[in-house]
N, C-alpha and C positions, 0 to 999 in steps of 0.2 A: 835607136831613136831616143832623143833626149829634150823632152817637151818641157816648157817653163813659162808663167803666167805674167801675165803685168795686170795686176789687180788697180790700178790708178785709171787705165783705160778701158775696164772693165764696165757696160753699161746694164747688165744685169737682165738682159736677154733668154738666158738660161739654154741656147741651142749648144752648146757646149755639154750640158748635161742631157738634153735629148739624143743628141748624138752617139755619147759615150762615156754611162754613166757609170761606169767601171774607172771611169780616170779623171772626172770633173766633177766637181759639189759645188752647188751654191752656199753661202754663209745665210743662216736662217734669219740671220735683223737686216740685211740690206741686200741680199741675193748675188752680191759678187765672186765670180769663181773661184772656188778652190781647186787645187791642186790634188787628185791620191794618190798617181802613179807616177812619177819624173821619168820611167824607164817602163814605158807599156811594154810588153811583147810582141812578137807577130802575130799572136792570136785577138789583140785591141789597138794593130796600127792601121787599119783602114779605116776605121770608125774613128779613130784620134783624129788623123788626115781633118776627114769630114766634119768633124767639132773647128779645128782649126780657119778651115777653109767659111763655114757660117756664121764664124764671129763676124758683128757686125761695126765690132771696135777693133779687128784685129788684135786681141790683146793676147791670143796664146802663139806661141812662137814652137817651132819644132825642127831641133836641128837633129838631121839625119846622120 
């Protein structure tokens, strides 16, 4: 799994870090996601999925 952000369509939601806060951070001045893990494991890909799936800008991307 190779997950990657598009922080421009980022609307600062923060379900991404509810989800799966092992591989999303918000930036503390304006809340857009960061990035901590490009290469989850299988022990933080179904919770990635799910951060993916609840973006509401679509901006994390996960290619299998």
């Amino acid at each position: 799994m190779n997950v990657t952000v598009d922080q421009d369509r980022c609307v600062s939601s923060g379900m991404c870090v509810m989800n799966a806060p092992e591989v999303f951070d918000q930036r503390d001045d304006d809340g857009v996601v960061e990035l901590l893990v490009a290469r989850p494991g299988p022990d933080h890909a179904e919770e990635t999925r799910k951060a993916a799936a609840a973006c509401p800008a679509l901006a994390i991307h996960i290619e299998e």
